[in-house]
Each structure stands twice: as C-alpha cells, then as structure tokens.
C-alpha positions as CSV (number, residue, x, y, z in Angstrom):
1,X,35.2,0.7,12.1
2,X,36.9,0.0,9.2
3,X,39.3,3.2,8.2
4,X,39.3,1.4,4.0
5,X,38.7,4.3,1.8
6,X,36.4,4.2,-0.4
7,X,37.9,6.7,-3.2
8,X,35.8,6.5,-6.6
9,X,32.2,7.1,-4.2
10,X,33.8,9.4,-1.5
11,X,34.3,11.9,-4.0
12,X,31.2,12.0,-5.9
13,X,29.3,12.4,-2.8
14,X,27.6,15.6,-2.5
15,X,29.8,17.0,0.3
16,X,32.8,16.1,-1.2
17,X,34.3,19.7,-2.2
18,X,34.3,20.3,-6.6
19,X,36.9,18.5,-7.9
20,X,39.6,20.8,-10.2
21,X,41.8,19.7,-12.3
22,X,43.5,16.1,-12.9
23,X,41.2,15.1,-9.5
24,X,37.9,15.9,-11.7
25,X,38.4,12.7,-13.9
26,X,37.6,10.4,-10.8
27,X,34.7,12.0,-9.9
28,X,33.6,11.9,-13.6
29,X,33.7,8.3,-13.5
30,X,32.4,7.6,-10.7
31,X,29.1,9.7,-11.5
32,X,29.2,8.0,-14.9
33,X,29.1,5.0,-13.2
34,X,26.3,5.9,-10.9
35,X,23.7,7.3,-13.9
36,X,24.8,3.6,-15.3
37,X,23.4,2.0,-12.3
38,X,20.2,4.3,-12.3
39,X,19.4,3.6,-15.6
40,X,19.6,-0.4,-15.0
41,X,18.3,-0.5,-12.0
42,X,14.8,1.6,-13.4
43,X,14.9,-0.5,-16.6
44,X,15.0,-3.7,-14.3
45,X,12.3,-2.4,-12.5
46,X,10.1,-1.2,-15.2
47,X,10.1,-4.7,-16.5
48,X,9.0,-6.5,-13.0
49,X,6.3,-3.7,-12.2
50,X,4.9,-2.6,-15.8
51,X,4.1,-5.7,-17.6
52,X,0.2,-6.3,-17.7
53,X,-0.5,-3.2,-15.4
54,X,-4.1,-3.2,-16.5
55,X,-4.7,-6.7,-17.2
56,X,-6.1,-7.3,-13.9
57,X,-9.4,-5.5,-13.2
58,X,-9.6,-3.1,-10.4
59,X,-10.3,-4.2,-6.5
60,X,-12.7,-2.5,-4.0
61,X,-9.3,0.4,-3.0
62,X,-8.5,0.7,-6.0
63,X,-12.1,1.3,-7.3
64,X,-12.3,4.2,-5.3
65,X,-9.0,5.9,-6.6
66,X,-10.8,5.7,-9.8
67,X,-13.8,6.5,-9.5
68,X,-13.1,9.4,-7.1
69,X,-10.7,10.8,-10.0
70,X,-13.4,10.6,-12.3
71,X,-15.5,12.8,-9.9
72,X,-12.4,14.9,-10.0
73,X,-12.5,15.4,-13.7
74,X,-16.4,16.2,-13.8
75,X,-16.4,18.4,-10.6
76,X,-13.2,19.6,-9.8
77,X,-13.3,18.1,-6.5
78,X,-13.7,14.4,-4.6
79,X,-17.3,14.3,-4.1
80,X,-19.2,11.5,-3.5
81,X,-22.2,12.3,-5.2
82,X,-20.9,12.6,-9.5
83,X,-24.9,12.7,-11.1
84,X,-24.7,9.7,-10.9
85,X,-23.9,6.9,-8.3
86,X,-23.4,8.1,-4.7
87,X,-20.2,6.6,-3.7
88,X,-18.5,5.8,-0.3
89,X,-17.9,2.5,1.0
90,X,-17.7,3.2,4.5
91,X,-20.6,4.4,5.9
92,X,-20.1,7.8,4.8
93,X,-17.6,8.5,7.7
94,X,-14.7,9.8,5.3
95,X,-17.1,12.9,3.8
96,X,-18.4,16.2,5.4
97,X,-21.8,17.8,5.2
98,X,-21.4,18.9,1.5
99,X,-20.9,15.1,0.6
100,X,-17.2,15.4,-0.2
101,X,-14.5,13.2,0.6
102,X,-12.2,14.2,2.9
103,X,-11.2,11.3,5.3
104,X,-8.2,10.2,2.8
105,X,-5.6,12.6,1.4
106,X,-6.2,13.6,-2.1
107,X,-2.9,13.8,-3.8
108,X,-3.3,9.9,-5.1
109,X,-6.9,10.8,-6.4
110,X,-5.7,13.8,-8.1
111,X,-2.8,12.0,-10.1
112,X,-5.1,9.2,-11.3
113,X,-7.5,12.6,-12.4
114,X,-4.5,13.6,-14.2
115,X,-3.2,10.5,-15.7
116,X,-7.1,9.6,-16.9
117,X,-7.0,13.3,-18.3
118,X,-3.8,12.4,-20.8
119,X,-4.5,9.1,-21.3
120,X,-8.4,7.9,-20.6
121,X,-10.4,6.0,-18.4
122,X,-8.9,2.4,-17.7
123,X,-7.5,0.3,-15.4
124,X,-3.6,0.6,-17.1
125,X,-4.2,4.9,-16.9
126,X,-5.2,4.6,-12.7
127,X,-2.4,1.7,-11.9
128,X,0.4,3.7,-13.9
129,X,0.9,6.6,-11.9
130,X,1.4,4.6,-8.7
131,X,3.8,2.5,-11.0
132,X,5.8,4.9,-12.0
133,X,6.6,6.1,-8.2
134,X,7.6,2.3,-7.3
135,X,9.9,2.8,-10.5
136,X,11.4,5.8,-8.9
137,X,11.4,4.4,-5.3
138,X,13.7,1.8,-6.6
139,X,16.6,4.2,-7.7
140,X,15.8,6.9,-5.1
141,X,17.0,4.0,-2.9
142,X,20.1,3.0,-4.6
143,X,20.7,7.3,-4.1
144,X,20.3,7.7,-0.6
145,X,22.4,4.5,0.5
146,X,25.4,5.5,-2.2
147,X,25.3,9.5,-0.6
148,X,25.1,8.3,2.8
149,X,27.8,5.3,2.9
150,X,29.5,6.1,-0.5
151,X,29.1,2.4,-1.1
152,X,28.1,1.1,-4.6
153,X,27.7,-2.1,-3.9
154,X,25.9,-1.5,-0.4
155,X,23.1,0.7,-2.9
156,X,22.9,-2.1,-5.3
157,X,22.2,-4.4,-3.3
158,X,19.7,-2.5,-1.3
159,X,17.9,-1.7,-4.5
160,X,17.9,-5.2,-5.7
161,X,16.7,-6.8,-2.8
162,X,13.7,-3.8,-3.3
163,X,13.2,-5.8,-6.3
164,X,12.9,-9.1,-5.0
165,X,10.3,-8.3,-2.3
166,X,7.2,-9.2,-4.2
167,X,5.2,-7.5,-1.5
168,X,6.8,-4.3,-2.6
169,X,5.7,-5.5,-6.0
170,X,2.4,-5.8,-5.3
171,X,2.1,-2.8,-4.1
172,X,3.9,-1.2,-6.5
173,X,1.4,-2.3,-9.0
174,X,-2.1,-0.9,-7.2
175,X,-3.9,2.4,-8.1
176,X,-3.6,3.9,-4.4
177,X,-0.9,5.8,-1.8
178,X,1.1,2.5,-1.8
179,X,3.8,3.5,-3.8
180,X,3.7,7.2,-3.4
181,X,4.3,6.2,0.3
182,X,7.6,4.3,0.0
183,X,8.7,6.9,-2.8
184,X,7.6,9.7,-0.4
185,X,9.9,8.0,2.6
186,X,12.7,8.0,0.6
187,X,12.3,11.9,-0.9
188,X,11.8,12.7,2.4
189,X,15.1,11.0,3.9
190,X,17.0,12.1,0.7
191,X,15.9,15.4,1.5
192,X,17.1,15.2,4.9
193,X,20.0,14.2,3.6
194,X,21.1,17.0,2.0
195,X,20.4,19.4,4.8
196,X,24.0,18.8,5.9
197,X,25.2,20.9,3.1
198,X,22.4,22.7,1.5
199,X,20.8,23.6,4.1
200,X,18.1,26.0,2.1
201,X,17.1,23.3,0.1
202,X,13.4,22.8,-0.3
203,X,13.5,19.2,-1.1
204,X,12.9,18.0,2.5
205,X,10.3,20.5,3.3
206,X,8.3,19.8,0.1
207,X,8.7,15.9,0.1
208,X,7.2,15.6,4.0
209,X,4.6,18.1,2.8
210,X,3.6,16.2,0.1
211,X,4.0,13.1,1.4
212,X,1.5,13.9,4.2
213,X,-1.2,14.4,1.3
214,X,-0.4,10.8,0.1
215,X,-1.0,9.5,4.0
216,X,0.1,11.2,7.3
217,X,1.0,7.9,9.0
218,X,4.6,7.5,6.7
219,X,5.3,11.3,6.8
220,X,5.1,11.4,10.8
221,X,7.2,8.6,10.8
222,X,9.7,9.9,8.7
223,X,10.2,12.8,10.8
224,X,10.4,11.4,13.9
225,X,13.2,9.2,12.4
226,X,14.8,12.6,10.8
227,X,14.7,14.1,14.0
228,X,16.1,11.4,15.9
229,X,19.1,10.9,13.5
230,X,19.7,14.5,13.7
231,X,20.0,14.4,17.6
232,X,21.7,11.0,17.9
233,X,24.1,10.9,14.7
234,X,27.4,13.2,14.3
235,X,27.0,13.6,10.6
236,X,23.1,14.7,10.9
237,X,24.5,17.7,13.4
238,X,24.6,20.1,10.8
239,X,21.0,19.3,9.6
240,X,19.4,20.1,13.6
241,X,19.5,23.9,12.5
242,X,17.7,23.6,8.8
243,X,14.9,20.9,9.9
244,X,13.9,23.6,12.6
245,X,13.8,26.2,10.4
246,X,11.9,24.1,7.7
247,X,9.6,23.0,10.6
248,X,7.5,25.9,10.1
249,X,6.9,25.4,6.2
250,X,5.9,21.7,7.3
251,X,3.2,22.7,10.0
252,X,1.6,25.1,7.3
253,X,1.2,22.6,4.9
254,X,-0.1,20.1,7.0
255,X,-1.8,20.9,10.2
256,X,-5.0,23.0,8.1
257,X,-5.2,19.8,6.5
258,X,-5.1,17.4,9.1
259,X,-7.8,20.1,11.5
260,X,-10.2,19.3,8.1
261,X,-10.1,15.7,8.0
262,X,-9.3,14.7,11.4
263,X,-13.1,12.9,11.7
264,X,-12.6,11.4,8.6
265,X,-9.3,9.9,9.3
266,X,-10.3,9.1,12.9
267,X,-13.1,6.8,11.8
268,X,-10.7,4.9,9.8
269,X,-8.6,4.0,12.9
270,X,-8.6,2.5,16.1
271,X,-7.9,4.3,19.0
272,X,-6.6,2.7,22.2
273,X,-9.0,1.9,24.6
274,X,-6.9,0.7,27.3
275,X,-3.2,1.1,27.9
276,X,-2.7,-2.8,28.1
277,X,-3.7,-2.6,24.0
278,X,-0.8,-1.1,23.2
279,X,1.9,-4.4,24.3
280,X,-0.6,-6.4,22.0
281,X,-0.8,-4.1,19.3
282,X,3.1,-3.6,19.0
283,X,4.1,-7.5,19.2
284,X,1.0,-7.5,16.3
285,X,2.4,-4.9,14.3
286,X,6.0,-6.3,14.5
287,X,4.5,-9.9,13.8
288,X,3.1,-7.6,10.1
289,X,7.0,-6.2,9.4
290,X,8.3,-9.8,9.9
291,X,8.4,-10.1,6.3
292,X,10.4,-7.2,5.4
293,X,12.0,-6.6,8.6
294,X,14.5,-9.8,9.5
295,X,15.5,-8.9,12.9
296,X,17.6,-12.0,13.5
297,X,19.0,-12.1,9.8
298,X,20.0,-8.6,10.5
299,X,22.0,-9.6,13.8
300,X,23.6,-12.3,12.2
301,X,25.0,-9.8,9.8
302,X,26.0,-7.1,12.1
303,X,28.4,-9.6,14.2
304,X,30.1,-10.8,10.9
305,X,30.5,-7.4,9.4
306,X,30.8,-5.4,12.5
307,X,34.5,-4.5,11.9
308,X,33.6,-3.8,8.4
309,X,31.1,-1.2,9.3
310,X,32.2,2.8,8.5
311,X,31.0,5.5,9.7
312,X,28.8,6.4,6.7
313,X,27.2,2.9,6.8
314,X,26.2,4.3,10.7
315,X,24.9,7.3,9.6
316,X,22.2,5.4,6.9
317,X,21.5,3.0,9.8
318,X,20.7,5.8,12.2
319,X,18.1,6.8,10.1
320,X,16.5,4.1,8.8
321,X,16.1,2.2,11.9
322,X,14.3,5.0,13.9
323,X,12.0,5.5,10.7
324,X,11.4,1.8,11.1
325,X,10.6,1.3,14.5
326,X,8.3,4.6,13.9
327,X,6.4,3.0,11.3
328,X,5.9,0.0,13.5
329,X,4.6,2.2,16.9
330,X,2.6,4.3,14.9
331,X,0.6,1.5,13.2
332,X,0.5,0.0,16.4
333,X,-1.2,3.2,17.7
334,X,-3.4,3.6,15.0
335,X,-4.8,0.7,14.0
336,X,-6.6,-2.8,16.1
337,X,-4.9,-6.2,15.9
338,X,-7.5,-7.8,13.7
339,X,-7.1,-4.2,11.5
340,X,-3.5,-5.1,11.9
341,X,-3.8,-8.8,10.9
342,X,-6.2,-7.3,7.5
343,X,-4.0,-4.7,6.6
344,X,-0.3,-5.7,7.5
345,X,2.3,-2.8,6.0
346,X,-0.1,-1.0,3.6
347,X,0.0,2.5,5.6
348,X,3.5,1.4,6.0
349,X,5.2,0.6,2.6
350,X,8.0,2.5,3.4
351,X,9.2,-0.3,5.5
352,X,10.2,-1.9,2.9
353,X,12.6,-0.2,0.7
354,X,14.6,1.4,4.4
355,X,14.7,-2.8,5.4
356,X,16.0,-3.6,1.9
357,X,18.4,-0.9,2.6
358,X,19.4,-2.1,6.2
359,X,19.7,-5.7,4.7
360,X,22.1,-4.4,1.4
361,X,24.4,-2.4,3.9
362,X,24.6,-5.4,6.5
363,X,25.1,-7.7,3.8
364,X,27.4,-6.4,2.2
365,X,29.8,-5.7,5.4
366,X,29.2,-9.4,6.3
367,X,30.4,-10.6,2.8
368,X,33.5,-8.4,3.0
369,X,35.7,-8.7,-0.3
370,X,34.1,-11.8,-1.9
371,X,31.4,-11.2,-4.4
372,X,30.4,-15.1,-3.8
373,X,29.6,-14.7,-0.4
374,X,27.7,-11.4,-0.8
375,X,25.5,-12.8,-3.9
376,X,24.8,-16.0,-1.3
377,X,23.9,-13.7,1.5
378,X,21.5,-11.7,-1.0
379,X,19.7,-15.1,-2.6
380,X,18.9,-16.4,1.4
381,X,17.4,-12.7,2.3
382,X,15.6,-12.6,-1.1
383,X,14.6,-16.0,-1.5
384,X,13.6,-17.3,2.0
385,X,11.7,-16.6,5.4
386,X,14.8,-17.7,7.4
387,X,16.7,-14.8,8.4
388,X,12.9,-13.1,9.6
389,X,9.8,-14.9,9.6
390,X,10.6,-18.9,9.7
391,X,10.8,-18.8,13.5
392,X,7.6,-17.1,13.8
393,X,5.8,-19.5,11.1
394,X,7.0,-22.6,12.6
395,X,6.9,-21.6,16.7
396,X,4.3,-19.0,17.2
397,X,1.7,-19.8,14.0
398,X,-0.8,-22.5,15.8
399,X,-3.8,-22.1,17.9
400,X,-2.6,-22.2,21.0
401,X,0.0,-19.4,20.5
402,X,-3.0,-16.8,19.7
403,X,-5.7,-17.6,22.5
404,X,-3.0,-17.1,25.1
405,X,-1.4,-14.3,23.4
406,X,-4.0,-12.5,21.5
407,X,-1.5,-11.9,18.5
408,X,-2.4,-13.3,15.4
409,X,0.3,-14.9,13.3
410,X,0.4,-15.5,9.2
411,X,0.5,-19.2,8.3
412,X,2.2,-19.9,4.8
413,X,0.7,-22.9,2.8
414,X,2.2,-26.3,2.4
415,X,6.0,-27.6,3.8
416,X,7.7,-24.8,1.9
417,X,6.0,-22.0,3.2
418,X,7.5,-21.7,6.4
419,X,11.1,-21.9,4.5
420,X,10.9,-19.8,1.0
421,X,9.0,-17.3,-0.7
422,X,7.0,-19.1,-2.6
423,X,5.3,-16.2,-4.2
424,X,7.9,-15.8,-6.4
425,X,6.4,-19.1,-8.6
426,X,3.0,-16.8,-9.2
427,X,4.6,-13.3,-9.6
428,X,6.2,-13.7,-12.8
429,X,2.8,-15.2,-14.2
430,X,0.3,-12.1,-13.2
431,X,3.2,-10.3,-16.1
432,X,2.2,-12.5,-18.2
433,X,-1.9,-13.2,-17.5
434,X,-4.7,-12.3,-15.2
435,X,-7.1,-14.7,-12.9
436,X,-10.1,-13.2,-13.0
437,X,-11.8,-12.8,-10.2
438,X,-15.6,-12.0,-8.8
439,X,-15.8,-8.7,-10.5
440,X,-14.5,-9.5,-13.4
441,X,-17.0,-12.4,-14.3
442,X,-19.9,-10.6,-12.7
443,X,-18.4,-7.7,-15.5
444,X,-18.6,-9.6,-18.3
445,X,-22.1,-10.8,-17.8
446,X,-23.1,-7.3,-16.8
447,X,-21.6,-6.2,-20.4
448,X,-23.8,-8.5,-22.2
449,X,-27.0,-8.3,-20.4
450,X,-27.6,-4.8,-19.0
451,X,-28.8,-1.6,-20.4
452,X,-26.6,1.7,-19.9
453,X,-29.6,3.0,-17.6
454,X,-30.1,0.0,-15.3
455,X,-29.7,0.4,-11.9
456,X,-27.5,-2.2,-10.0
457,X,-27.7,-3.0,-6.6
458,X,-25.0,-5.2,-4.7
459,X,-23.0,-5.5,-1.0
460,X,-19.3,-5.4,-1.9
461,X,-17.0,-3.9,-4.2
462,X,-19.3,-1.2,-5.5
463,X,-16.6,1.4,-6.5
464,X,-14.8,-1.5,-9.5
465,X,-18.2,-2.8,-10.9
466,X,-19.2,1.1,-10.8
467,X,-16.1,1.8,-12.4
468,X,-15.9,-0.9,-14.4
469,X,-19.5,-1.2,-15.7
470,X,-20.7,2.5,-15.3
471,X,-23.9,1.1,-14.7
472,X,-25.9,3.8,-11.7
473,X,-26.1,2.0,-8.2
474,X,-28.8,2.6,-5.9
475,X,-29.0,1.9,-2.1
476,X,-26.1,3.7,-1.7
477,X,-26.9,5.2,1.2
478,X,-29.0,3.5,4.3
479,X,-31.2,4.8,6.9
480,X,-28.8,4.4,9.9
481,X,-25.9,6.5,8.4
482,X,-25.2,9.6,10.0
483,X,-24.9,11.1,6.8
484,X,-28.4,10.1,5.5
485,X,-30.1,13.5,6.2
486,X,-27.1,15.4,4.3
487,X,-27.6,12.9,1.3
488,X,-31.2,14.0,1.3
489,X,-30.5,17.6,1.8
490,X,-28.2,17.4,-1.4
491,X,-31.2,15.9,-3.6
492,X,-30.4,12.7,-4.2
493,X,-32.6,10.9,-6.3
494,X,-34.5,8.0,-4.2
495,X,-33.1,4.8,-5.7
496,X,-29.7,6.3,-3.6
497,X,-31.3,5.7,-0.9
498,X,-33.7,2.9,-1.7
499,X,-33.2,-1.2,-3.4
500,X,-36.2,-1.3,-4.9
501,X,-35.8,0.3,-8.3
502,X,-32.9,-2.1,-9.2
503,X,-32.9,-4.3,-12.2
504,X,-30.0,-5.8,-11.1
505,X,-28.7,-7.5,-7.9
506,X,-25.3,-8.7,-7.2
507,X,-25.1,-10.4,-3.8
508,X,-21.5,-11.9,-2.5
509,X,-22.9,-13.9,0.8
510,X,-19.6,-14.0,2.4
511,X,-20.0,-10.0,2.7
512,X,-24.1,-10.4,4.0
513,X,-24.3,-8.1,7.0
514,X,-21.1,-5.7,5.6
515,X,-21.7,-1.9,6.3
516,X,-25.7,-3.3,6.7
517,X,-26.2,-5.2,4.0
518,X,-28.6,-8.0,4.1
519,X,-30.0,-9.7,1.5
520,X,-34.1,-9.4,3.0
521,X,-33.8,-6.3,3.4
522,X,-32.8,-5.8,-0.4
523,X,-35.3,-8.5,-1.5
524,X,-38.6,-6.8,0.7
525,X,-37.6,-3.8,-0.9
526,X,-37.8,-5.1,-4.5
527,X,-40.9,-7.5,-3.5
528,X,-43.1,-4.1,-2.1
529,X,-43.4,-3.2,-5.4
530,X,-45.0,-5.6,-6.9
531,X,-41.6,-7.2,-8.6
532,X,-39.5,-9.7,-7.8
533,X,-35.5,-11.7,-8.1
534,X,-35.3,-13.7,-10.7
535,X,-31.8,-15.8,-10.2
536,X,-30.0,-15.9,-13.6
537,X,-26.6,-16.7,-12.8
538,X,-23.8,-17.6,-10.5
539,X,-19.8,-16.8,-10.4
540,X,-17.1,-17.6,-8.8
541,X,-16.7,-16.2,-5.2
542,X,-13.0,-15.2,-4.9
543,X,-13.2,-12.8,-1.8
544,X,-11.1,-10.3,-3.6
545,X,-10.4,-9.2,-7.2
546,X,-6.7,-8.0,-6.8
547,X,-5.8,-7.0,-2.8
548,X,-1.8,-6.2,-2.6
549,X,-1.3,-7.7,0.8
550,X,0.7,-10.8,0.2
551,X,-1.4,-12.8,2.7
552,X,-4.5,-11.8,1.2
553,X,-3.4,-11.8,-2.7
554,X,-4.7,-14.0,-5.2
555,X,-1.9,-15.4,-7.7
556,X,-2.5,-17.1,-11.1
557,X,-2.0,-20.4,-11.2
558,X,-1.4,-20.6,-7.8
559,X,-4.2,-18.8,-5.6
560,X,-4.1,-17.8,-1.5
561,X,-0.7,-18.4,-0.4
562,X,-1.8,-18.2,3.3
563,X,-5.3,-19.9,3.0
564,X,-5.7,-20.6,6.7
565,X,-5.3,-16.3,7.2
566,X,-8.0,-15.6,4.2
567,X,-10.3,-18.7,6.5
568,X,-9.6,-16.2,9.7
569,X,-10.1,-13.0,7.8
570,X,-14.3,-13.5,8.0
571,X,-14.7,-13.7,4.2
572,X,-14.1,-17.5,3.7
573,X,-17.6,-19.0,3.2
574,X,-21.0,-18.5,2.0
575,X,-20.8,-19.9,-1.4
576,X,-20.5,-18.6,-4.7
577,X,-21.9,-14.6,-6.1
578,X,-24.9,-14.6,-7.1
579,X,-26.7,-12.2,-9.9
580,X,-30.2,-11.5,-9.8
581,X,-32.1,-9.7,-12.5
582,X,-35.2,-7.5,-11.0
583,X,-38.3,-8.6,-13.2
584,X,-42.3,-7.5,-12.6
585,X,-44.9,-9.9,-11.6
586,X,-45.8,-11.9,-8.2
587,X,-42.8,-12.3,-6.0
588,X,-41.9,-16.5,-6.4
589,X,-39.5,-18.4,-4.0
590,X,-35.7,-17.2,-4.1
591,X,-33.0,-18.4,-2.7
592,X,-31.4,-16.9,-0.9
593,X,-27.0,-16.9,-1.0
C-alpha cells in the first residue's frame, strides 16, 4: 500500500472533519479545483454527445419511447391504444387486459412526455433527456472515484476514458433507459457512498428506487454490489447499519411494481431451462463486456501499480467489481445467448462507466509519477482492443470456436479490427451528418405521397414511421395474440386488426415471418376486396435506422463495423424495402420481396 498522502483531495472529501481556520484555504482550493474539473469535464461531454442529437431519425426502441410519451400526453398513461394506431411490437406480451403497457418501466417514457411537453414533438426533444443523463453520468463518475480514492487524477482519467468509449456514446445518444441506467448506477453507488457519514441521507434509497423504474436488471445489480462492499470492505462497515435500514424504503418502492409487471417483464427474457445453460450463458455474457471490461489489461495494471495502490483506491474497487461481475451473472440469467449476442450491454450500460473507472484507478497506479506514461497507458485502453478484446477477436472469433462451444464471438471488419477501435473514424461524422436509413427514405416518400388519413401497413419498425409519419397503422394486432380478444373488447376499429383497408404497404423482406408477418397473408387480405398492390417504389434495406449496439450500429461514411455479426444476426438478406400503394381494380401479378 502506498502510505503517500494525498493532502489537497484528503481533505475535501466528505468525511474529512470542517476545516477552521488557516487549514480552510486548502480545502477551498481543492474544491475550487474540483467544480473546475466538473465544469470541463460536462462541457467536453456535451460537445461529443449533443451535436446532431436529432439529425438521425428514430429506430424501432426508440420509436416506442416516443410514441408511448405521446400516449402519455393524450391519456395520462402508456396505453397502447392512443385513437389512433394500436401500438406494441411484441405481440402484446408487455400490456395487461386494459391494453396498457406495463412490461417496461415507465420513468424513461414519462421524461420524453415531459421533455415533448416543454419542447415539442421531435426526434432532438425524445434523444435529449437521455442525453442529458450521459452528460451527468460523466461527472457523477469523476465524483465517486475523487470521494472514494481522493485521487484527481485517478477521477479524470476515469471520466475521460467514459468519453472515449463510443459504445457509451452511442448509447448516450438514444431516446431509451440507456443512459438513465449508467447515470442511475453511479447515483446509486454515490449514494452508497455517503452512507458512511450521513447515514440518513435519502440519496441511496431514492437513486435504487428510481433506478429500478428505469430497468430492474442495473438496480439489482447495484445492490448486490453495495451489499457486498459493505460486508467485505473496512471503510463500507459503517454503511451495513443505514443500507438495512433503507432496505425497507427500497422494497416499497419496488416490489408493487415488479408484482404488476412481472408477466410483462418475464416475456421479455429468457429463463434457464436447464442448469448446463447457465456455463454457456456466463462465458456469452462475458464475451458481450469484453469491450468495456479488459480483464487482462486490467491485470497487467494491477502487478505494475500494486504497491502504488491505497486503501481508498481498494475501497472503489470493492465496489465496482462486485457491481460488475453482477451485471455480467444477471444478464447471464436473464437473457439467451443469441439474445445475448443481439443485445450485448444494453440492460447493462452501467458496465461501462464502473470499467472506465477500474481502468483510470489502475492506470493511474501503474503510471506512478510520470504523466507520460499515464497519458500512454490511457491512449492503448481508449484507442485499442488489446488490453480486452484482441485475444478474443483473433483466437476464439472463427467457426470452429462456436460449434464446439456454443458462444458466439463479435468479429471486427478488416486487419485493424481485431487491433483498434475503429469506430472512432465514424463517430465524429454522425456530429456532423446523418446516413439515412430505411425509415428515413421510406419517410420522405411517405411525406410526399400519402394523405393524413391513409392507413399504412408494414412488418418492422412500426413505432418510428408511426411516429415519424403519423400516418394510422392497421394490422396491428393478429389473430394468434393472446391479447386479441382484449383488443376487441376495447373497441378497436377493424383495420387494427385487419390488412385489408390499407392504402399503403411497407414490406422489409429480411423481417418476413417477424411477430407473424408474411407478406400473402397481407396481400389475400388486400386482394379479398376487390383491390390490389401496386408496386411504386423501392429503398434501401439497411436492417436498422439507428441501433446503439456497436456491433449492430450503422456509421456514416463507414457502415457495419462487424458485418459478419449483422450476416449472423438473421436480418442480412432479402433485398431491398419495398412500398406498395393499395389501389381498386382486379388484383394483377406482384412481386413479391
């Protein structure tokens, strides 16, 4: 341990005792110093996350943030059905019998209600609440590694190396629980915190609380890793006392919650079916934190800084680590390997900024005195797969590897992509521009061509052209949902539940078959009545509009970073989108997608 003190940031820490007298002009620096870094460090990352925020149009996620809110602002509440267009995307598993949504938290859908309230309907007004947490995440960071190892330069480099994880970027920049959850982790953690010396304060009660109505997956995390810091650590021993007390507060508002939307939630996860799953599902879900979590990086660090290491640096590692590994074994129990593979860290974002933090602390204990060193250390964690993923990328990633394993491993594009992080040549240009995708073209003809009252009829992305074009959707909901006969209860007018009043048809052929979709059944249903599909364009199949996982993302200028993995992902053929206007007369030969 190294016994240096450390005097500037020992006493502005929060337990340090108030400073009197000629010792208060320290301390007055040293928090001078610290609002200066706060104020940098959220300028720096307005200007990475802000830029263009509503250049790109929405994806299928995001769509239903939006257009959810906009049910909000109408009816007070999620429901699926606004007057309107019905709307759920999966099967109508997330809502209950009165058609409301209650399989996702609503917390993220009520602050895009409130930001569309103050500022309108668009994509800027949904992304910019999310945007804003990612803003704060980034100097609620620098916070909690300066209280805990009253190190500045172990919190800025954990809060820079935030910055440079374009993942965390991407993220940062979507109109959903993303960036609530990595913001939530850290209130949550800062919160726990300060139970050592205010042990009434609310802030860790009211950040898991809250952080549970953005997604329960990050808040049970975090308290597992609370709890185990608290049992494990010598300066957590005085919070044991306060986080049982504030357990109470926590169950009340949480476990009504959870008892209402437990179906919901439970159809949007995977349960193990057999114990031998779970060996599979871990080694998966680690192979998904590989790219914020670099666990041989990290041991290189720890033998050169090991002697370096004070006990405050101990304390933030015994707490982020456990909140890591928690992420990583709860997604593992949650969700399939292919759901895994699809979805990598986005239940988990707050992976990311505790990493960056592990990485900051270890880095800088490594680098010792010399700011050289340290800045070296920072460029290969920010700039390169090498201390994490390069091993996995250039041993595990082939064929082979996954039939005898099961575990299916990310494969970056080119010669470089096993080595850097090439995403950082297309980040800086989505500030800058946008590369429209399907929606977006099939959008702008939809702008031009339809009528307010037509009726549009497609198999992917409903909630973005919905929001997006406003135009009503019918064959919303099909005849095998288990929610059909509540739908019809609830009066629902038939073109809900049926294709054949469209006048327009949208069909993506790599989605044919998606939540029972097919493109017959849509064209029978036109054709019985006497009409038929009149092909009148074609755009651009791009699978997805603007998805924040970095294996799945779409970059301008330079496209699918991980080609092979969108190939795997089931969406990578079937041709282009095609658009169909409805038209009456005898049905004539169309092809089909």
């Amino acid at each position: 341990m190294d016994p240096a003190p450390r005097v500037s940031e020992a006493r502005a820490h929060p337990s340090a005792p108030p400073a009197q007298g000629a010792a208060a002009a320290p301390v007055a620096a040293a928090r001078a110093v610290r609002r200066r870094d706060v104020a940098l460090l959220l300028a720096l990352a307005a200007l990475l996350v802000l830029p263009n925020l509503g250049g790109p149009r929405l994806w299928s996620d995001e769509g239903d943030t939006a257009v959810f809110a906009r049910t909000i602002l109408a009816r007070g509440l999620p429901y699926a059905w606004d007057g309107r267009t019905f709307t759920e995307s999966d099967r109508g598993r997330r809502l209950n019998e009165d058609l409301l949504m209650v399989g996702t938290p609503w917390l993220p859908y009520y602050a895009t209600a409130a930001s569309f309230a103050a500022l309108g309907e668009s994509a800027f007004s949904a992304r910019l609440p999310f945007a804003l947490c990612a803003v704060a995440a980034v100097a609620l960071l620098y916070l909690l590694v300066a209280d805990l190892t009253r190190d500045r330069r172990a919190a800025l480099a954990a809060a820079l190396l935030l910055l440079a994880s374009v993942q965390f970027l991407l993220f940062a920049r979507q109109s959903r629980h993303y960036a609530p959850n990595a913001l939530g982790t850290l209130a949550v953690l800062w919160g726990f915190a300060r139970l050592r010396v205010r042990p009434r304060s609310p802030v860790f009660a009211a950040s898991s609380i809250l952080l549970f109505h953005v997604h329960p997956l990050p808040a049970a995390a975090t308290l597992a890793g609370s709890a185990f810091a608290a049992l494990v650590h010598p300066d957590f021993a005085r919070a044991r006392r306060p986080l049982l007390a504030w357990s109470g507060a926590i169950a009340l508002g949480t476990l009504p919650w959870l008892a209402i939307a437990w179906t919901g939630w439970e159809e949007n996860s995977s349960a193990l079916a057999r114990a031998g799953e779970l060996p599979v599902r871990l080694a998966q879900a680690g192979v998904e934190a590989a790219e914020a979590v670099p666990l041989l990086g990290w041991l290189a660090l720890f033998l050169a800084g090991r002697r370096r290491l004070a006990r405050g640096d101990g304390a933030f590692l015994a707490l982020a680590l456990p909140c890591i590994a928690a992420f990583v074994a709860l997604l593992a129990l949650a969700l399939s390997v292919g759901e895994l593979f699809a979805l990598g860290l986005r239940y988990a974002v707050g992976v990311l900024p505790l990493a960056a933090g592990v990485t900051g602390v270890l880095a800088v204990r490594a680098a010792g005195a010399s700011r050289w060193r340290l800045a070296a250390l920072l460029a290969l964690f920010a700039a390169t797969h090498v201390p994490g993923a390069t091993a996995l990328y250039l041993t595990l990633a082939r064929d082979s590897a996954r039939d005898q394993t099961g575990v299916l491993f990310h494969e970056p594009r080119g010669a470089l992509g096993p080595w850097l992080r090439v995403e950082w040549l297309g980040y800086p240009r989505e500030l800058v521009e946008s590369d429209p995708g399907t929606v977006s073209h099939v959008v702008a003809y939809l702008a031009e061509h339809a009528e307010p009252e037509d009726i549009l009829v497609t198999n992917y992305e409903w909630e973005p052209l919905y929001f997006h074009t406003r135009l009503p959707q019918g064959y919303k909901v099909l005849p095998d949902y288990d929610l059909y006969e509540a739908a019809r209860a609830h009066g629902l007018p038939d073109h809900a539940f049926d294709a054949g009043a469209a006048r327009w048809v949208v069909w993506r052929p790599p989605a044919e078959g998606y939540q029972g979709y097919r493109f017959a059944d849509v064209r029978a249903a036109v054709e019985s009545r006497g009409r038929r599909l009149e092909p009148v364009a074609t755009v651009p199949e791009t699978l997805w509009e603007n998805r924040p996982e970095l294996h799945f993302h779409r970059f301008p200028g330079v496209r699918y970073l991980y080609p092979v993995d969108v190939l795997r992902s089931g969406y990578g053929h079937g041709g282009p989108a095609r658009i169909y206007r409805v038209e009456a007369g005898a049905p004539s030969p169309s092809p089909s997608p």
